[in-house]
N, C-alpha and C positions, 0 to 999 in steps of 0.2 A: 719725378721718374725714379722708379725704384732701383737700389744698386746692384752689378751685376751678381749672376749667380758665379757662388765659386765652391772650392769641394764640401764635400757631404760632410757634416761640423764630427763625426764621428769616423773620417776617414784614420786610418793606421790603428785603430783599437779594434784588440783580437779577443774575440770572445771563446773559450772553448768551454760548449754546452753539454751536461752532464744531463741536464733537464729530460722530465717528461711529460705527458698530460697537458695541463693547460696553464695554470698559474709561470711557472719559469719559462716556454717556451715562448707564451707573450710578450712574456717582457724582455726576451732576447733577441725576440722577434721587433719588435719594437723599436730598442736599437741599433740591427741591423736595418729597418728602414731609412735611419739617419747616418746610417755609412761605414756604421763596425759591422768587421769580419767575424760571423757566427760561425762557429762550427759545430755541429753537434754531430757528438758521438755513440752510436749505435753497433750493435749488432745483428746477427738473426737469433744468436740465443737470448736477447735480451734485447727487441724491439718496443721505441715507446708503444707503450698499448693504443694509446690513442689509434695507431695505423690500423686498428682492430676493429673499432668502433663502428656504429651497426648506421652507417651514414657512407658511401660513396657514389662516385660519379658515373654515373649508368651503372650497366650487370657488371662487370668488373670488379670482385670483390680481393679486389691487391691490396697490399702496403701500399704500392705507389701510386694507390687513387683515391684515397679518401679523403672525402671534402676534408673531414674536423682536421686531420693535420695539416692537408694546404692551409687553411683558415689559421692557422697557427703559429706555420713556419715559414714565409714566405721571405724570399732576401737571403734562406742561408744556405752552406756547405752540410756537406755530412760526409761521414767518413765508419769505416767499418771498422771497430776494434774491441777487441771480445776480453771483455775486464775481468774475466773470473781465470782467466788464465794470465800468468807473472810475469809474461812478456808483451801481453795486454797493460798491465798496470805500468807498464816500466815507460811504452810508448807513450801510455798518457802524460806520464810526466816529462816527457820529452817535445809534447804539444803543450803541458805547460809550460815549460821551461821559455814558449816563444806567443806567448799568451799575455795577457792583461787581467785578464779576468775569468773565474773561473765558476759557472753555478750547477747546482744541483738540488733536487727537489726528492732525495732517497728517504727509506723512512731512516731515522735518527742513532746516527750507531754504524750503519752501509758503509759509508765514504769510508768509515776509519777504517772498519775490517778491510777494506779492497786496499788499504793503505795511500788510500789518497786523501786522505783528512787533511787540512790547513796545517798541521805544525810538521804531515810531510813535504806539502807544497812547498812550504817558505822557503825549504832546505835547495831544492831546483831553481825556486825564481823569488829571492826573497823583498821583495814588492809586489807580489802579486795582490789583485784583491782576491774574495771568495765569497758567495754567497751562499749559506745554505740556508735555504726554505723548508721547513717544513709546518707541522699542524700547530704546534704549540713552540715553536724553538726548543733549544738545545735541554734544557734542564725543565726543573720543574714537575711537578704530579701528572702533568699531562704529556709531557716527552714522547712517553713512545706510544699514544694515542694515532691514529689515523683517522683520514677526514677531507674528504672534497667535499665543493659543491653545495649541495643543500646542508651538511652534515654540519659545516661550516657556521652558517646563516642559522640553524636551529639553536647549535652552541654559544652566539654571537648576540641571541636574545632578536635577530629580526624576523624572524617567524612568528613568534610569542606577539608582536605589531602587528604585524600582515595581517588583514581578513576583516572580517564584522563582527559585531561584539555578543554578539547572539552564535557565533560559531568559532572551531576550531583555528586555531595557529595554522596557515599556509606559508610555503614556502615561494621563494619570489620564483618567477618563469627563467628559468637557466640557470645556470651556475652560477649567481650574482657576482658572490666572491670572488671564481676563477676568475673575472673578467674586469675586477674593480681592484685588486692589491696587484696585478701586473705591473698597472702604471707605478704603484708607490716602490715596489723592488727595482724599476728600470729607475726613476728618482732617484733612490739612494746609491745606485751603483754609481750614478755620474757625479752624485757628491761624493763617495769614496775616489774617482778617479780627478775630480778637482782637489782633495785634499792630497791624494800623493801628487800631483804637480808641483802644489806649495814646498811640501816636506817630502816628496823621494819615497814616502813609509805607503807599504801595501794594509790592510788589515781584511777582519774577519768581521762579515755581514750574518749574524743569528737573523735571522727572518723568519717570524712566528705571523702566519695566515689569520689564526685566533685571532691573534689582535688587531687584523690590517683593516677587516672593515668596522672595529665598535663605532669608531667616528661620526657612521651613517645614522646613529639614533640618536644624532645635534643634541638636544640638551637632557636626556632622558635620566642621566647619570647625575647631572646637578643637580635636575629636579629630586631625584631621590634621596640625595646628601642631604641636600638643605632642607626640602619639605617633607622627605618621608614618602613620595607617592612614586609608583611604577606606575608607569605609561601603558596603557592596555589598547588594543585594538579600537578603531575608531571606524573603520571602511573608508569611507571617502570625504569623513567629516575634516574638517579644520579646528583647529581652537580660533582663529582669529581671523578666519573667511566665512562667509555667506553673500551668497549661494557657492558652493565648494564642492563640485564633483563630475561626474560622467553623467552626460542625459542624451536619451534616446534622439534620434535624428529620423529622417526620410530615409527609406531603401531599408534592406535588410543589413542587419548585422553593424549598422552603422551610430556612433556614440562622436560622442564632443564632448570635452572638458575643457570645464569653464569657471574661474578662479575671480571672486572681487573680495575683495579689501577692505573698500572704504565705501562711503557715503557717496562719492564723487562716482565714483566708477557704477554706482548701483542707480544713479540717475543716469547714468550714461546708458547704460543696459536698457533700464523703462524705457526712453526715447527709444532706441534701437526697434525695442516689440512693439513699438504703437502705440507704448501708454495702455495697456491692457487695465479695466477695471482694479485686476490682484495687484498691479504694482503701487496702487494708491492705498493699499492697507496701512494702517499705521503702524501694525505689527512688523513691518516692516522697514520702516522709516530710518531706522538707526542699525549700527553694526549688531548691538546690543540686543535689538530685539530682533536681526534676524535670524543669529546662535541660538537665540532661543526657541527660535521657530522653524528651525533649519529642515527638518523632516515636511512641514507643509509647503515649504519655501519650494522644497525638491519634488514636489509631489507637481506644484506648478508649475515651475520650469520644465520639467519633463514633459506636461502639456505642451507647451509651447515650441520646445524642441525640436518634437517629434514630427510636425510638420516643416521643420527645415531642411535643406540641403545642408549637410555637415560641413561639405569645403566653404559653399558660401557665405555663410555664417560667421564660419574663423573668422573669416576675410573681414566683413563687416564689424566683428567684436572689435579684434585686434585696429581695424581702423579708429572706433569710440573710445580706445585705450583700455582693453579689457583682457585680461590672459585668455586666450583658447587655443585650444588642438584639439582637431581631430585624430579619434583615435585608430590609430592605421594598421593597418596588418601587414606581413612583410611582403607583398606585392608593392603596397601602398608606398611602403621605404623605399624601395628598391628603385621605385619610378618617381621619388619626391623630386620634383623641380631644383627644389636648394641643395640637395644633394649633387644631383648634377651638374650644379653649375658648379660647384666646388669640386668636383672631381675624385669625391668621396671615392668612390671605388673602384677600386682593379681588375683589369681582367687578367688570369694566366691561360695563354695561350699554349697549345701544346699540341705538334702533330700526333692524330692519333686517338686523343684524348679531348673530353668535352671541356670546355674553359670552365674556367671557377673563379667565381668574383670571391676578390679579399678587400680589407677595406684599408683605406690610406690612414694614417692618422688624423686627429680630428683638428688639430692644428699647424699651420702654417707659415714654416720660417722663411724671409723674404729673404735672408742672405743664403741658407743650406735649405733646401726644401727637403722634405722626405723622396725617394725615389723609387720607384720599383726595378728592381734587376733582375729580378731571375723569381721564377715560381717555384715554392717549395721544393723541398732537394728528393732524389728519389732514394732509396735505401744505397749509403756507399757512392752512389755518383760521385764524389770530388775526393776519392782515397788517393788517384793518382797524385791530386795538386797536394794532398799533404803527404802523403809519406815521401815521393819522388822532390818536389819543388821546396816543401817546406823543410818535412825532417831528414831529405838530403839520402835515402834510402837507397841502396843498388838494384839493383833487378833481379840480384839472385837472392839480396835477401828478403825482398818484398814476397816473393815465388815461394820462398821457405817460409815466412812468415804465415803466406796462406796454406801450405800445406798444412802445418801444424794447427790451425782452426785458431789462430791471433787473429787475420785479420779476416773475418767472412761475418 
């Protein structure tokens, strides 16, 4: 019997988000799924853009409808507070002063000018953490370079991989990077907030994007040291699989991948097809000589394929102990059985408003589970709970605060 659930493993940690776009809102978003209090802070003179972006839910072309930010921000507060003006800045640091954690994704240089850089934090709350994200971190020839998304992946050398060897560097489908250094900045926050537990001491998180996904090109970088060779585009090839790639199925638009290894697994396959004449080649016999033959290899299997049902096939391989997936399109995800049974995704509900699935995280704590609360915040919704509840504000001067364009 599993033990009971108790609070969310990140409840009392106050996150105030400085973030925008995708990369820091993730990961803040992230850990308000596990029970820290986000807050992000916006304005209307300086809305994240993302609320801009050429994606929302029905005609309603608002801030307060666009899928990519629900997708983004789901779980936190926002609050209205206009940083280009000094009593803008003053209140930030008065929502630092009741903070934990502090991120931001400006280009390189921003924070300090607004005068909220790390060495004026520490002076309000001196444990705070900070993380600033940006393209290349603080220093360095690249500093004050800018860069999402693909721009990232090109500079990172995985485009230069991507594709067929007979054609250009492609870039991966989405923002790879936005969606792959989220987790490793959410990571590192909760080891900065495990180390000031130990030691009381806040510090200073450089977050350089450039370098969050090299990792993804596994040995590309040794191979180079050691032997001298770059790793070039391959398509679907393997170095140390055959048969190794995507083949045609039944129905339209319909493909399988299917990955073997070894000798074991590529008998396993033969039975599977029937023992087809081609699988009795000798050419094939060994791992050795299927790498070598891996273009006829594909040419076959593709026969073979293309008269199967793609789901029941998987089914069948992964039964002989053989990798495959079908390759699914986002309908296919969306209605994948495993998905559902695991509860992958969320619905936000909203009178008024069409719902918007977000997705849970992909893993599951049996003592704090992730939880959904509340769907994306709409521009300012929760200024009352901070300026009134948290930073303790009167009513006249909250009234004055908006007159003067602090807090709108």
């Amino acid at each position: 019997m599993s033990e009971p659930i108790v609070e969310s493993a990140l409840d009392g940690i106050r996150i105030a988000d400085f973030g925008a776009g995708g990369i820091d809102p993730i990961a803040t978003s992230f850990l308000a799924d596990f029970g820290a209090e986000v807050i992000k802070v916006e304005s209307y003179t300086k809305m994240d853009f993302i609320r801009g972006t050429e994606l929302f839910a029905g005609e309603k072309r608002e801030p307060d409808n666009n899928l990519v930010f629900g997708r983004y921000n789901q779980n936190k507060f926002s609050v209205l507070m206009n940083l280009k003006h000094p009593k803008g800045v003053a209140l930030a640091k008065r929502l630092v002063a009741q903070s934990d954690v502090v991120t931001e994704n400006f280009t390189v240089g921003v924070i300090q000018r607004l005068g909220l850089g790390y060495e004026e934090l520490v002076k309000v709350k001196p444990d705070i953490i900070m993380l600033s994200s940006s393209f290349a971190g603080q220093d360095g020839p690249y500093r004050d370079f800018r860069g999402q998304g693909d721009v990232i992946a090109a500079m990172q050398g995985i485009d230069d991989i991507t594709g067929w060897p007979d054609r250009g560097p492609v870039s991966p489908a989405g923002a790879f990077c936005d969606h792959y250094i989220p987790w490793m900045w959410a990571t590192i926050i909760i080891v900065a907030l495990e180390c000031r537990r130990r030691t009381g001491k806040g510090m200073f998180i450089d977050g350089s994007t450039f370098q969050g996904c090299l990792d993804v090109l596994d040995t590309a970088f040794a191979d180079y040291s050691v032997n001298g060779r770059v790793l070039t585009r391959r398509g679907n090839c393997h170095p140390n699989a055959a048969p190794h790639g995507v083949y045609r199925c039944a129905g339209e638009e319909r493909w399988l991948a299917i990955t073997v290894f070894n000798d074991s697994e590529w008998r396993n396959l033969c039975r599977l097809a029937g023992d087809p004449r081609w699988t009795a080649d000798a050419r094939f016999s060994t791992v050795t000589g299927r790498l070598e033959n891996s273009s006829e290899l594909d040419r076959l299997m593709d026969d073979w394929t293309s008269t199967q049902v793609a789901e029941e096939l998987m089914v069948k391989l992964q039964e002989a102990g053989i990798a495959a997936g079908v390759v699914k399109n986002a309908k296919d995800v969306y209605e994948d059985p495993q998905l559902a049974y695991r509860e992958h995704f969320w619905e936000s509900a909203e009178e008024g408003m069409k719902p918007i699935t977000i997705e849970a995280p992909s893993a599951r704590l049996s003592l704090t589970p992730a939880r959904f609360r509340r769907r994306f915040p709409f521009m300012g919704e929760h200024s009352d709970y901070v300026y009134h509840d948290l930073l303790k504000l009167s009513a006249e001067e909250y009234a004055s605060l908006v007159d003067e364009g602090v807090i709108n």
